[in-house]
C-alpha positions in Angstrom: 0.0 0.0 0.0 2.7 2.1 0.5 4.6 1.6 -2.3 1.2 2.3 -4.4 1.1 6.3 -2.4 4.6 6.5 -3.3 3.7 6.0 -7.1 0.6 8.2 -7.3 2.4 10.4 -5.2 5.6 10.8 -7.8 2.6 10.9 -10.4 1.0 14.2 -9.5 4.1 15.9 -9.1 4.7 15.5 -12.4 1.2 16.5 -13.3 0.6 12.3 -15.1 -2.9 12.6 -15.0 -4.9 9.7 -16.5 -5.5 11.7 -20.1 -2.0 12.4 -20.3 -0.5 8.7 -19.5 -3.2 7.3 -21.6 -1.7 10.1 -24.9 1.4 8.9 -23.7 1.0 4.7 -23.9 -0.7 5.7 -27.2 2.2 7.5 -29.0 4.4 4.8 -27.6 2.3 2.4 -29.3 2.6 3.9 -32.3 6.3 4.3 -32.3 6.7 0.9 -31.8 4.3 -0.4 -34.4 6.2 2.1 -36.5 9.5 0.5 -36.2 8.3 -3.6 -36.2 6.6 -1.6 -39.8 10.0 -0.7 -40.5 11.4 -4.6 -40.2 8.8 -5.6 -42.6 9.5 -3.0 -45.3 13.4 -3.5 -44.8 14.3 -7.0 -44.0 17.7 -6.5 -43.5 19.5 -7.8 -39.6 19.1 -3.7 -37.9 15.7 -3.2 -38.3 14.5 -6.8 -37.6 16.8 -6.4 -34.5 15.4 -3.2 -33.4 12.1 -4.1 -34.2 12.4 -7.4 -31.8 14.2 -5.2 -29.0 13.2 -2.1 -29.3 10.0 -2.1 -30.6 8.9 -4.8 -28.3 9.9 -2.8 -25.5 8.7 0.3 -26.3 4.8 -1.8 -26.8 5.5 -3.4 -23.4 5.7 -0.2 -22.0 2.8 1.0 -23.5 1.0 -1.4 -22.1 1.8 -1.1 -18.7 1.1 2.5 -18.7 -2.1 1.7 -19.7 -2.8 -1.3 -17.5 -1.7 1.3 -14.4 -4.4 3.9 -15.8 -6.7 1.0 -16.2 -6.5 -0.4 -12.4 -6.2 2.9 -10.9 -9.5 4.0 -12.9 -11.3 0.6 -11.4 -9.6 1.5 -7.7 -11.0 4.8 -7.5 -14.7 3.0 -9.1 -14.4 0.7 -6.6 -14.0 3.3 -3.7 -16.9 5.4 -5.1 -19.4 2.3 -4.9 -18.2 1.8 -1.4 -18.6 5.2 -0.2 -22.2 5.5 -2.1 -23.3 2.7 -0.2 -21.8 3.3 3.3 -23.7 6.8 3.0 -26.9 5.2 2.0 -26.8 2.7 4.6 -26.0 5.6 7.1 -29.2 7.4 5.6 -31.3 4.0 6.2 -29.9 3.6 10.0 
């Protein structure tokens, strides 16, 4: 739980909201589906290899910037819910 404070924490310092994270993992995305492109249209060694490396790093990370935007969207849902219904079963009692 800490660790997770410490993330979101480092997060709004420097002002990663969930739009901009999401632009972010999108543009990555498309940089690495730009070079694995690359390796098709130029099958010589350097741009397979940078398309295997490279490029499949650069779509990793993409998609664990947008798996992080993705659970954090569900925690804070999740929280929501539970406070809705905590108030309503405060109203009831």
């Amino acid at each position: 739980m800490k660790r997770r404070i410490q993330i979101v924490r480092l997060l709004r310092r420097v002002r990663l909201n969930a739009m901009r994270l999401l632009r972010i993992a999108a543009i990555l995305a498309l940089v690495g589906l730009g070079l694995i492109v690359w390796s098709l249209l130029d099958p010589r060694p350097i741009p397979i290899m940078v398309a295997m490396s490279v490029a499949q790093g650069i779509g990793t990370l993409s998609f664990v910037i947008f798996l992080v935007v993705l659970l954090e969207d569900a925690w804070r849902a999740n929280r929501k819910r539970k406070a809705e219904r905590d108030e309503k079963e405060e109203d009831r009692g």
